[in-house]
TORDO-264562 format. One record per residue: residue number from 1; chain; x, y, z of N, C-alpha, C, O, CB in turn. Coordinates in Angstrom, 1 decimal, decimal comma. Glycine has a CB too. Layout:
<sites>
{site NUM; 'A'; {X; Y; Z}; {X; Y; Z}; {X; Y; Z}; {X; Y; Z}; {X; Y; Z}};
...
</sites>
This chain:
<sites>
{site 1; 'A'; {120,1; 66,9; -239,7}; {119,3; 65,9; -240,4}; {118,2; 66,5; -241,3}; {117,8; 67,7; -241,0}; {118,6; 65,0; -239,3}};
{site 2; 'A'; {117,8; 66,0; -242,2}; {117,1; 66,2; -243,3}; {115,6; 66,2; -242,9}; {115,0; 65,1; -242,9}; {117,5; 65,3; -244,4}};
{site 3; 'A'; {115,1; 67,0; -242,8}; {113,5; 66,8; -242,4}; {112,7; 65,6; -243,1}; {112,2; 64,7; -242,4}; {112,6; 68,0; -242,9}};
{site 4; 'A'; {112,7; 65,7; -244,7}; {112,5; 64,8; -245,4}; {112,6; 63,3; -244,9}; {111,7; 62,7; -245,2}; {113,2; 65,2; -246,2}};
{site 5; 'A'; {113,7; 62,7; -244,2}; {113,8; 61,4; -243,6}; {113,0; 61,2; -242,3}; {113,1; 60,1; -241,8}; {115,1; 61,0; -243,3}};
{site 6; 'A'; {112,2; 62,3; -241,8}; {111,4; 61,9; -240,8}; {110,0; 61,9; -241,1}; {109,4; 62,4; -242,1}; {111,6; 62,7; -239,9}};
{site 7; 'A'; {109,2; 61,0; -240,1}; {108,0; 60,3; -240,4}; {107,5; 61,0; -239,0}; {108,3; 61,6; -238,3}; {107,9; 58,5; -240,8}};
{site 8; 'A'; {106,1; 60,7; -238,7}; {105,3; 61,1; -238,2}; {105,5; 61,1; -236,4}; {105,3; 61,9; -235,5}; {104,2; 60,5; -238,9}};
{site 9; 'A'; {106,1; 59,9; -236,4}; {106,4; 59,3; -235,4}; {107,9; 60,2; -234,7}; {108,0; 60,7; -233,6}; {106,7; 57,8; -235,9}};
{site 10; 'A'; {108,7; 60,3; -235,6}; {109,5; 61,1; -235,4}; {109,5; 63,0; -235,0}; {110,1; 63,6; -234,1}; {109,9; 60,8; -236,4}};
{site 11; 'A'; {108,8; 63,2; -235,7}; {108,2; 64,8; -235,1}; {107,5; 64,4; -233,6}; {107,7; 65,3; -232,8}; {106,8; 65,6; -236,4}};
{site 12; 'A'; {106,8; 63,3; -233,2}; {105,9; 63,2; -232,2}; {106,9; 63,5; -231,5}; {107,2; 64,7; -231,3}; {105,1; 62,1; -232,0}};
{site 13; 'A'; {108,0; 62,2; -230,9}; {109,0; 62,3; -230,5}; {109,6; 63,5; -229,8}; {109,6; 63,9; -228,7}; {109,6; 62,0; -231,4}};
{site 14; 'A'; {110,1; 64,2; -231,4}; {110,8; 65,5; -230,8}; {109,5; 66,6; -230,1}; {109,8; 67,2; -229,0}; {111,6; 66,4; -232,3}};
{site 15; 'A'; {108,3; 66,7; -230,6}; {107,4; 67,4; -229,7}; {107,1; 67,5; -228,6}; {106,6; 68,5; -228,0}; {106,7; 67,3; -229,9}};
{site 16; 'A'; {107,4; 66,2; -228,0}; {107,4; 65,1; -226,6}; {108,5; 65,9; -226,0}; {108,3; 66,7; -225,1}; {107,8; 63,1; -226,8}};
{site 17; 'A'; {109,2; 65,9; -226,4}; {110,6; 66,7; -225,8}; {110,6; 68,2; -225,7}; {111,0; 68,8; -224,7}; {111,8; 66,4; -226,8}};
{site 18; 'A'; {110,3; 68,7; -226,8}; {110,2; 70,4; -226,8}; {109,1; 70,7; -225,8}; {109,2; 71,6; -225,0}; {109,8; 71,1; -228,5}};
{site 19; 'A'; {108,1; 69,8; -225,7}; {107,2; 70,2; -224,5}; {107,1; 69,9; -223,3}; {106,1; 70,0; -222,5}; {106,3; 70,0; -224,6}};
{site 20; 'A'; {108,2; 69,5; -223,2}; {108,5; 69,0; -221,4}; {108,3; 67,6; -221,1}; {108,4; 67,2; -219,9}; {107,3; 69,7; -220,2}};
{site 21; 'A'; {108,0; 66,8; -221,8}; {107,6; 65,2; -222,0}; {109,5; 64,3; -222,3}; {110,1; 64,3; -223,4}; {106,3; 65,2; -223,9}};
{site 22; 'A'; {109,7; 63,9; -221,7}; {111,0; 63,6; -222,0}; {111,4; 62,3; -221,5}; {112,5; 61,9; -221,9}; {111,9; 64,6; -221,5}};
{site 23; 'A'; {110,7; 61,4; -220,6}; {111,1; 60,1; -220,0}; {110,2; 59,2; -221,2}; {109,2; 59,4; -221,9}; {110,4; 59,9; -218,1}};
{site 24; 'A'; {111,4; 58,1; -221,0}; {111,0; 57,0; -223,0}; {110,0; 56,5; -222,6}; {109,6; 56,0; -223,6}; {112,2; 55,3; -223,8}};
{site 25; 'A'; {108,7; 56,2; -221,3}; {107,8; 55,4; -221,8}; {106,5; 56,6; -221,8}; {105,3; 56,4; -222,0}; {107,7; 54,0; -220,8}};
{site 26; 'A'; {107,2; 57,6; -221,6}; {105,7; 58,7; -221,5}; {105,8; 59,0; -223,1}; {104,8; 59,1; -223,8}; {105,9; 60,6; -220,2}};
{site 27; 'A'; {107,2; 59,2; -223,5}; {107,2; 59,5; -224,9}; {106,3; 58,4; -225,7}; {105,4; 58,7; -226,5}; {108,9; 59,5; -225,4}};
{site 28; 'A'; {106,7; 57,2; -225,5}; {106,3; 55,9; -226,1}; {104,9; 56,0; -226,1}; {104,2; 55,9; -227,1}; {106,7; 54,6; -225,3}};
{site 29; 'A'; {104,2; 56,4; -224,9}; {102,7; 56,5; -224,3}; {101,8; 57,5; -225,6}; {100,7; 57,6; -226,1}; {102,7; 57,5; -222,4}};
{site 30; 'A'; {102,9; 58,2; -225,7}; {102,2; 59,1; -226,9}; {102,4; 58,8; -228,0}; {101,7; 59,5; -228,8}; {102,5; 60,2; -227,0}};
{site 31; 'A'; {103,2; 57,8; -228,6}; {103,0; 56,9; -229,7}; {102,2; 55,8; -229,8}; {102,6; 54,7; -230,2}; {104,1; 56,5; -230,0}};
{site 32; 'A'; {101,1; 56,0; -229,4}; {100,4; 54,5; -229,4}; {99,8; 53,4; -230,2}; {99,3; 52,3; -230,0}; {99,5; 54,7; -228,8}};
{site 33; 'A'; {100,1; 54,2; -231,7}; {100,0; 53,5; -232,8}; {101,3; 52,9; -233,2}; {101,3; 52,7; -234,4}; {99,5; 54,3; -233,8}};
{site 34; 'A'; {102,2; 52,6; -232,8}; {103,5; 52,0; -232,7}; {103,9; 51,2; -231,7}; {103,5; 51,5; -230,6}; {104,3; 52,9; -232,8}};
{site 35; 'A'; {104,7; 49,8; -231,9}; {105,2; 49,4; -230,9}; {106,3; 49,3; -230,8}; {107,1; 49,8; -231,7}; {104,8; 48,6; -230,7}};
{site 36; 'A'; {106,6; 48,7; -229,6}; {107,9; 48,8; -229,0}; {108,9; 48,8; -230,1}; {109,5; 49,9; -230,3}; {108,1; 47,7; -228,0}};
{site 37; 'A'; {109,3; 47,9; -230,8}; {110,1; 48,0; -231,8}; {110,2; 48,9; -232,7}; {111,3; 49,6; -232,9}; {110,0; 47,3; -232,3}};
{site 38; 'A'; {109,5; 49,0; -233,2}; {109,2; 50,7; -234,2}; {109,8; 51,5; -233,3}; {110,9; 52,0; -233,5}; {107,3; 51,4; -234,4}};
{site 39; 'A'; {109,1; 51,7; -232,4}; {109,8; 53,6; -231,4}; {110,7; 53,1; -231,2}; {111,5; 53,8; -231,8}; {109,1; 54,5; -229,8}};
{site 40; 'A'; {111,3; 52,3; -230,7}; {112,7; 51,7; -230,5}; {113,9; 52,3; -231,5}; {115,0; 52,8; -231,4}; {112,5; 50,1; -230,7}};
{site 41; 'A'; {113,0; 51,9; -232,4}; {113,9; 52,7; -234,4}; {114,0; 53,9; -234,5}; {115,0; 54,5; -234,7}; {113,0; 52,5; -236,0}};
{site 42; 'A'; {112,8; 54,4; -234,4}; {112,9; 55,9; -234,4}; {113,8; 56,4; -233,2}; {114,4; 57,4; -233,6}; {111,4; 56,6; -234,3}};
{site 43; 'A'; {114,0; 56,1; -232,0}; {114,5; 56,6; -231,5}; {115,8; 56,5; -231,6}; {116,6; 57,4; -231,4}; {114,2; 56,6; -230,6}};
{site 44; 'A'; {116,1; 55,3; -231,9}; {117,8; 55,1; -232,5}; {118,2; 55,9; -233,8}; {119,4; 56,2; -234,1}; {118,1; 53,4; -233,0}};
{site 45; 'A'; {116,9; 56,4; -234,7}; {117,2; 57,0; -236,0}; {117,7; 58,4; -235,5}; {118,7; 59,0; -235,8}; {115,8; 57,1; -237,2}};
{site 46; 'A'; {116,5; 58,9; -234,4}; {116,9; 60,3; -233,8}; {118,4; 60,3; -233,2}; {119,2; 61,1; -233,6}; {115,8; 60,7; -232,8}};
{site 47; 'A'; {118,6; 59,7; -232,6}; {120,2; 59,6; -232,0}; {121,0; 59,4; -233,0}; {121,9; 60,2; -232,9}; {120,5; 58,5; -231,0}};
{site 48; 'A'; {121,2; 58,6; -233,9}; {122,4; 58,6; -235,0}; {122,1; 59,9; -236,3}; {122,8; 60,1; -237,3}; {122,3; 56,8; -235,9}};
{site 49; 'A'; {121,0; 60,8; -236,0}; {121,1; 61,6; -236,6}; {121,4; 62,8; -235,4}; {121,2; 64,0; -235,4}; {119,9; 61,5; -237,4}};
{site 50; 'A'; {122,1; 62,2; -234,6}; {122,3; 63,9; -233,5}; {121,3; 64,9; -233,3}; {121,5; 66,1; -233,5}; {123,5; 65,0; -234,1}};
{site 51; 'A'; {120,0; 64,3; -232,9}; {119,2; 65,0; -233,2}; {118,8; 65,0; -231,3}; {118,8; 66,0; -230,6}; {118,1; 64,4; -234,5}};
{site 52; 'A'; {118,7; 63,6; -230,7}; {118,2; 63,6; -229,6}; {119,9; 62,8; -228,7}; {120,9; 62,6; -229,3}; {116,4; 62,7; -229,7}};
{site 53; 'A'; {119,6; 62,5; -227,4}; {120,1; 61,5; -226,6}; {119,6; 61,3; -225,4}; {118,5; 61,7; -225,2}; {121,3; 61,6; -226,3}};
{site 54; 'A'; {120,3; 60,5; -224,5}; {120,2; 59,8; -223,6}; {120,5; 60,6; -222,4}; {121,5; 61,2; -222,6}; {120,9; 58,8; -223,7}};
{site 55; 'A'; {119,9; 60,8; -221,1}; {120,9; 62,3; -220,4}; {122,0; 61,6; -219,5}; {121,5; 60,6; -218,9}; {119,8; 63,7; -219,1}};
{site 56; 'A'; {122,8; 61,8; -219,4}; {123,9; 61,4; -219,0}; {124,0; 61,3; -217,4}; {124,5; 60,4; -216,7}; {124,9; 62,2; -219,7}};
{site 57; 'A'; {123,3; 62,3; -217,0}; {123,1; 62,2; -215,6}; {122,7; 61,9; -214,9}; {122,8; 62,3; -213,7}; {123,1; 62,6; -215,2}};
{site 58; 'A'; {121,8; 61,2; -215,4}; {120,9; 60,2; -214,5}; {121,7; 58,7; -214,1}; {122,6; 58,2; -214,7}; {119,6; 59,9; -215,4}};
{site 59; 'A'; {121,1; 57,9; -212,7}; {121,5; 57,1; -212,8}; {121,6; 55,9; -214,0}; {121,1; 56,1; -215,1}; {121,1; 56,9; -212,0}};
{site 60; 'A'; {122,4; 54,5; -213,6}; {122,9; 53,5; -214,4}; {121,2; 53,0; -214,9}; {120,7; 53,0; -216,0}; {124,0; 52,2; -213,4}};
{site 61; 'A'; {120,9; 52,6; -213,5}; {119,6; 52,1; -213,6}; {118,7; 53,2; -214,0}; {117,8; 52,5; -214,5}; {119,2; 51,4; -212,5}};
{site 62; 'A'; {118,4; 54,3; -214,0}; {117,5; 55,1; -214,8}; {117,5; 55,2; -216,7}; {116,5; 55,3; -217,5}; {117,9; 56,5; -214,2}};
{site 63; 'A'; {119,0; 55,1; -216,9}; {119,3; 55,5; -217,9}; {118,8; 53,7; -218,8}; {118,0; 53,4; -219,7}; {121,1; 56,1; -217,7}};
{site 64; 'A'; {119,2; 53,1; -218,3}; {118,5; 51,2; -218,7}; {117,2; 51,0; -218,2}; {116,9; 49,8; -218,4}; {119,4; 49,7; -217,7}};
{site 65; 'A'; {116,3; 51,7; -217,7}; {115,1; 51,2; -217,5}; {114,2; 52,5; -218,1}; {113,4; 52,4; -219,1}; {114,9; 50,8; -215,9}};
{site 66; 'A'; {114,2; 53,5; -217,5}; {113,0; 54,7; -218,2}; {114,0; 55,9; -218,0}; {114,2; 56,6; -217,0}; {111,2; 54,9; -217,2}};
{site 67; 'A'; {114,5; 56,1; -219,4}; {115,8; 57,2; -219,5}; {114,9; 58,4; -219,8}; {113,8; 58,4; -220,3}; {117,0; 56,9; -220,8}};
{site 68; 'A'; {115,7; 59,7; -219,4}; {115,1; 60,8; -220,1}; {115,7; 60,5; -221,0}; {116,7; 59,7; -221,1}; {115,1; 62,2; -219,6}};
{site 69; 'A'; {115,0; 61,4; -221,9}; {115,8; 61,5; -223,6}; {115,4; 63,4; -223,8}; {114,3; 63,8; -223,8}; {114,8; 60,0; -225,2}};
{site 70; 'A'; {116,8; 64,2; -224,1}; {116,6; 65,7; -224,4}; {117,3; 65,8; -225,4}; {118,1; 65,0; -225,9}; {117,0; 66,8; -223,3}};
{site 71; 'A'; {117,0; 67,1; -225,6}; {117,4; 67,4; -227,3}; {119,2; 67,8; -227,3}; {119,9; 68,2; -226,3}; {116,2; 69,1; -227,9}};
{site 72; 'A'; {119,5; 67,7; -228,3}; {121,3; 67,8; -228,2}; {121,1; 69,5; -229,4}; {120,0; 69,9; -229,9}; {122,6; 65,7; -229,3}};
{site 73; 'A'; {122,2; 69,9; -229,3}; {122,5; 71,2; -230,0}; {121,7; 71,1; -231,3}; {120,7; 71,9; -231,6}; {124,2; 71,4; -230,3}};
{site 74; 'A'; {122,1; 70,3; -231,9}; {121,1; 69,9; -233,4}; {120,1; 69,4; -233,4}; {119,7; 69,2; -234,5}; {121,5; 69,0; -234,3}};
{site 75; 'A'; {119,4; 69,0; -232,4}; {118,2; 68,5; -232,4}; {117,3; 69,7; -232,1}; {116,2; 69,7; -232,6}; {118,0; 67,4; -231,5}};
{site 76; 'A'; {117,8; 71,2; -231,2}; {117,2; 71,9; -230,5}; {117,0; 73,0; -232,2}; {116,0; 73,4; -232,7}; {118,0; 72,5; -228,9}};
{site 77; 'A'; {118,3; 73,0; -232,5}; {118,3; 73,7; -234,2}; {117,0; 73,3; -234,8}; {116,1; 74,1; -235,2}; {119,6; 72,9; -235,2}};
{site 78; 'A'; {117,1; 72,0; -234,9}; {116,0; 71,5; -236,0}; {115,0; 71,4; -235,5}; {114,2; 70,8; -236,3}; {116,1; 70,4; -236,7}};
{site 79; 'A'; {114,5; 71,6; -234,6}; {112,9; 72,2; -233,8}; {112,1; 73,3; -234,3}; {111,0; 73,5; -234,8}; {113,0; 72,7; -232,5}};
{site 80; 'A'; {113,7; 74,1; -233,8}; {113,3; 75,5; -233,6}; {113,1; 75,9; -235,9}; {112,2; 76,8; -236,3}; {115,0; 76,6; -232,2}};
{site 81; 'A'; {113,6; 75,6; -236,5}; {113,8; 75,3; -237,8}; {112,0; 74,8; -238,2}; {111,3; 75,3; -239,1}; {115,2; 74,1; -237,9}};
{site 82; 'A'; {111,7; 73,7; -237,4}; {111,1; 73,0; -238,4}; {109,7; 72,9; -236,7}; {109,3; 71,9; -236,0}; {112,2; 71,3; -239,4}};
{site 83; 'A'; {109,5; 74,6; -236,7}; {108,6; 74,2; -235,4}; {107,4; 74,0; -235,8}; {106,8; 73,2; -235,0}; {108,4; 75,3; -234,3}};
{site 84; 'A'; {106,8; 74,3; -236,8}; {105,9; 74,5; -237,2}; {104,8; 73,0; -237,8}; {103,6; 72,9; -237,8}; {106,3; 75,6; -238,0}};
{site 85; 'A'; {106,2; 71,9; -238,2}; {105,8; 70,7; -238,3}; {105,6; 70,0; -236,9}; {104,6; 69,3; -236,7}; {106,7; 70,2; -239,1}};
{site 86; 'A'; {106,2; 70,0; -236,2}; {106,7; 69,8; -234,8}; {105,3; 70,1; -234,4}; {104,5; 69,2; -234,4}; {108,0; 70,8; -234,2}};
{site 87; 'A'; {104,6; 71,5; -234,0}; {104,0; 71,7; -232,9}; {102,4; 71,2; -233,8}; {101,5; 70,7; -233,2}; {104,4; 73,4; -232,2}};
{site 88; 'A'; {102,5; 71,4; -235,1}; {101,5; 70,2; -235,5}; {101,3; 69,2; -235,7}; {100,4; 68,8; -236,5}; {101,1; 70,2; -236,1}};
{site 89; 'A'; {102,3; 68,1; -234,7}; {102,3; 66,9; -234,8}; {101,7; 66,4; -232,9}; {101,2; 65,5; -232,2}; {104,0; 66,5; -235,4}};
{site 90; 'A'; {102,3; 67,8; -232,8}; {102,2; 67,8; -231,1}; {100,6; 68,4; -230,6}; {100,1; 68,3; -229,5}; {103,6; 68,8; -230,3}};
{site 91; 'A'; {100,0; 69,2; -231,8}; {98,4; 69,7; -231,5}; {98,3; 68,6; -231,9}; {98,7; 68,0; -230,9}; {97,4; 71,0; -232,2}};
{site 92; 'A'; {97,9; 67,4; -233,0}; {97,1; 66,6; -233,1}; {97,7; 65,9; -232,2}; {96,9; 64,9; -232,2}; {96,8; 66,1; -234,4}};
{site 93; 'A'; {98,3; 65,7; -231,7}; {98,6; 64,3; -230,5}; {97,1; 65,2; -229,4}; {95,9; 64,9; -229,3}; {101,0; 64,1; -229,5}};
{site 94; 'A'; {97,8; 66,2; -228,9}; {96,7; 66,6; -228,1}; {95,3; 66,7; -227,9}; {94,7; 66,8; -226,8}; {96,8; 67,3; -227,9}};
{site 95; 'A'; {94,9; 66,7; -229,1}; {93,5; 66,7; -229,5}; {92,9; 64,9; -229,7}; {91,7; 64,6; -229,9}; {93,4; 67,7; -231,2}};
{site 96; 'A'; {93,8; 64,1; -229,6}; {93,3; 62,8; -229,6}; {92,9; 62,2; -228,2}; {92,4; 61,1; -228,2}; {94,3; 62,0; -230,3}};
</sites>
């Protein structure tokens, strides 16, 4: 995926993830200028771009109520690629 098509929200996201933050409403918790619908988007944009998913091994009901979400092969690529946007999306989250 093209860095360029991601927005702010999106780097959060993946930062949330690269740092050990990985269940959708802790992720969400850290988007708090967005609602449900919005992150809803972004997170569907990150998955149809093979960037993030759903973990598979969790239960039925885990996976439908508060799923982890981890990074897939290309998503871990474009971190490690584009850390530097990433981990300054993830200091200013921290500092707020």
């Amino acid at each position: 995926m093209n860095s360029d098509k991601l927005d702010i929200v999106d780097y959060v996201i993946l930062a949330c993830i690269k740092n050990g933050v990985k269940k959708y409403t802790s992720i969400f918790k850290n988007c708090e200028k967005t609602n449900a619908i919005k992150f809803r988007e972004h997170v569907n944009k990150l998955e149809d771009g093979d960037l993030i998913t759903i973990d598979s091994d969790e239960s039925w009901f885990m996976r439908n109520t508060n799923p982890s979400i981890i990074l897939k092969k290309d998503g871990i690529e474009f971190v490690e690629e584009n850390i530097s946007k990433v981990q300054e999306h993830w200091n200013s989250l921290m500092k707020d």
